[in-house]
N, C-alpha and C positions, 0 to 999 in steps of 0.2 A: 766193848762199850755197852751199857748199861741199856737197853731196851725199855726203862721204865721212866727216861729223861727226855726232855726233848731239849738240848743244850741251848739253842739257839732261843728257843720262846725263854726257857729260864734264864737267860743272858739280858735276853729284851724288856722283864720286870726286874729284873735288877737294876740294868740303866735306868729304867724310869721312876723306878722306886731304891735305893740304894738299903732301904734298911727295912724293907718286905719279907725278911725270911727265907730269903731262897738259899743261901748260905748250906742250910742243911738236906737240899736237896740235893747241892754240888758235892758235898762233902762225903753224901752215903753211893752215889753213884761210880763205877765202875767204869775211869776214864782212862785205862790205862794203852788203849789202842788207837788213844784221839793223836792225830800229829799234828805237827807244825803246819804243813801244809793246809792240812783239812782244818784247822782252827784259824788260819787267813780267810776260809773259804766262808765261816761262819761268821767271823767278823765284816766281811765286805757283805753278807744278807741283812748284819744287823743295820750293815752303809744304809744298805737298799730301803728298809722298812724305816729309817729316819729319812729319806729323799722322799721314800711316798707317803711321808706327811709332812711333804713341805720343806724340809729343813736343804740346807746348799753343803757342798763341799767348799771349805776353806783352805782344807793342806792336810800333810801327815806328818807322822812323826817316826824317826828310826831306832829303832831299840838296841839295847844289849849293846851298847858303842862305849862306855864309860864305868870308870871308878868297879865296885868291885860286884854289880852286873856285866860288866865286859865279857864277852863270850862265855853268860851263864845256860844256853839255851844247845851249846858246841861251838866248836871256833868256828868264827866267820858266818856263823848265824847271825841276821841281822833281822827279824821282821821288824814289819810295818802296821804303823798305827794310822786311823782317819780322824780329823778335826774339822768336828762342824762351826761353818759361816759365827751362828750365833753364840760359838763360844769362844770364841775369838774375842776375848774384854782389854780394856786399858784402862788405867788409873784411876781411870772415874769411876767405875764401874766397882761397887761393893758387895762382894760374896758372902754367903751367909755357912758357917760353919755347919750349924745344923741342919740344911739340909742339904749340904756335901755330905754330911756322915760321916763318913771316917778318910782321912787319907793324906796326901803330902805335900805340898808346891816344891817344884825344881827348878834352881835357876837355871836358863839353857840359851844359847846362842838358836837365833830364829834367822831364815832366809824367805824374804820375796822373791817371786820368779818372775822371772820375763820373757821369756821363750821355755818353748812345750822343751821336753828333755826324757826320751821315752828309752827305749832298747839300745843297746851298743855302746850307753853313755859312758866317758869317760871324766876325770876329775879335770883336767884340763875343760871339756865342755860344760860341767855341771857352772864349775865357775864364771864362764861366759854367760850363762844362764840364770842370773843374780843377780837383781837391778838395787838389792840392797839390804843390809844388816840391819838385827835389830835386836835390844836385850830385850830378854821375856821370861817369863816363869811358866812351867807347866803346872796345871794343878790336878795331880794326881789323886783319883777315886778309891778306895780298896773297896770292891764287892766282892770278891772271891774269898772263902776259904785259908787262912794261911798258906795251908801245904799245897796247893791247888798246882796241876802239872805244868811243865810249859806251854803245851800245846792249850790248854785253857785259858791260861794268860793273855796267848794271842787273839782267841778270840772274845777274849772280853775287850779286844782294843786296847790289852797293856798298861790299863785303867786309867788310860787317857779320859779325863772330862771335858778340860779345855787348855786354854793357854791366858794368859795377860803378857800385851807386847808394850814393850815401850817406840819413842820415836825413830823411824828407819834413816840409817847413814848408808855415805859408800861404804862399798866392803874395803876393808883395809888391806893394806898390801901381801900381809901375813897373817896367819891366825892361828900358826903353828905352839907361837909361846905367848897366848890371852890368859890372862889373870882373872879370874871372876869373884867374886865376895858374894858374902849372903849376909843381910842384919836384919837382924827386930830391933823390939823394943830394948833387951836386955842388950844389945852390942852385938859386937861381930858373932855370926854362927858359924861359920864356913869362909876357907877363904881357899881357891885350889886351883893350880897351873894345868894350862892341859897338857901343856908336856908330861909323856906315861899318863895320862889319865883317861883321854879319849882319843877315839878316831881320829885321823884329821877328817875336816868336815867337808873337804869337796869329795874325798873319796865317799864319804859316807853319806851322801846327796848323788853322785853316780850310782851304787849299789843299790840305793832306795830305786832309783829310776828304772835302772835292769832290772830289779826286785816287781814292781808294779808292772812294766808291761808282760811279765808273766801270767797277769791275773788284768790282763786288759787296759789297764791304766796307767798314765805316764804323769809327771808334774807338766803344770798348765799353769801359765799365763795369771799373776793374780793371787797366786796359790803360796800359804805361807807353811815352811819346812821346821821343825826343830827337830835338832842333831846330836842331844843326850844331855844328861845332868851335869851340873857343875856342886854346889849345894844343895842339901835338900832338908825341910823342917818338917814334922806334922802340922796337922791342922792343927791353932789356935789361934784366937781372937788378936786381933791386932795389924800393924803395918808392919808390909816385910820390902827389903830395899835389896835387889842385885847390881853389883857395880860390876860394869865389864870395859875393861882399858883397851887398850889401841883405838882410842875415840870412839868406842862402840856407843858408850856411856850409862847412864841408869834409869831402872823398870821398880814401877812401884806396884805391890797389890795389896791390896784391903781386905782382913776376913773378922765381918763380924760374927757375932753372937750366933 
């Protein structure tokens, strides 16, 4: 690893600036000893230094579960992503394209938690631990680099920014065969079963849980989970609609200008 970077601050102007420049620092640097590991390690510092100004933890998210990132990082890799309190938006709430910069919304099934769910966890327990479903879109950042490693990706956070949730139901009985849709303006974008396409999602809600209390932290009380793409668009101006069946039902999100 490149001596002349300091990943971590270069990570930390990116998030706050997305279109600063730093691209070309990541790109001439010598990351090819960074790991999986060590790139959680920097991601949960970049947690730390949005905690110590202020900002709350809201929930994470699990990666690498779906469509054709599905074990891009080695099989049964799964890392984890953090979402802060204030990015956590709904319908109301109008995002501005410009200054997201560059990047994606993904429509994803969301979980509230209701009981802590840390070490040992199993999918039987994860789903005991779910006070309720919710359709939501991630809205996906790109700061990095295209070619940018894995091990960098994690710690960018997976270019997690935030989420838009719509309103929470019970969990439905099954979640194995949910249909999810994605539309704009022009019609349908996306329409895709999760059968073969993702995790199932309590397994992938226990992994996260055993996943985090390795690195000291468990899902809490409160705390909202998403558990991989269904559709996904780039950024462009307009309203975008995900419908998710078994009475999940629909999340709308807004990106202006």
């Amino acid at each position: 690893m490149s001596p002349s970077i300091d990943i971590a601050e270069t990570l930390w102007r990116a998030h706050n600036d997305p279109s600063g420049g730093h691209e070309q620092a990541l790109s001439s640097a010598d990351l090819s000893a960074l790991t999986v590991p060590q790139g959680q390690q920097i991601q949960l510092a970049l947690l730390q230094r949005w905690l110590d100004q202020g900002e709350t933890l809201g929930g994470w998210k699990i990666g690498m579960t779906s469509g054709a990132n599905r074990n891009a990082m080695g099989d049964n890799i799964r890392p984890f992503g953090f979402i802060l309190s204030n990015r956590i938006k709904t319908a109301t709430d109008r995002l501005s394209v410009s200054r997201l910069h560059r990047g994606q919304i993904e429509n994803e099934l969301c979980f509230l938690i209701k009981e802590p769910l840390g070490s040992g966890a199993t999918a039987t327990q994860a789903a005991a631990c779910v006070t309720a479903v919710l359709p939501a879109f991630e809205i996906n950042q790109k700061r990095l680099p295209a070619d940018s490693p894995a091990a960098l990706r994690v710690a960018d956070n997976l270019s997690n920014w935030g989420i838009c949730i719509g309103e929470p139901v019970a969990p439905p009985a099954t979640l194995s065969d949910l249909t999810v849709s994605l539309s704009g303006a022009q019609g349908l974008i996306e329409q895709i079963s999760s059968e073969g396409h993702i995790d199932e999602h309590y397994d992938s809600l226990a992994v996260l849980a055993n996943t985090l209390s390795t690195y000291g932290y468990r899902l809490e009380p409160g705390q909202y989970v998403i558990t991989g793409a269904y559709g996904k668009t780039p950024f462009a101006p307009g309203t975008y609609v995900g419908d998710f069946d078994q009475g999940i039902g629909r999340v709308h999100v807004h990106l202006d200008a």
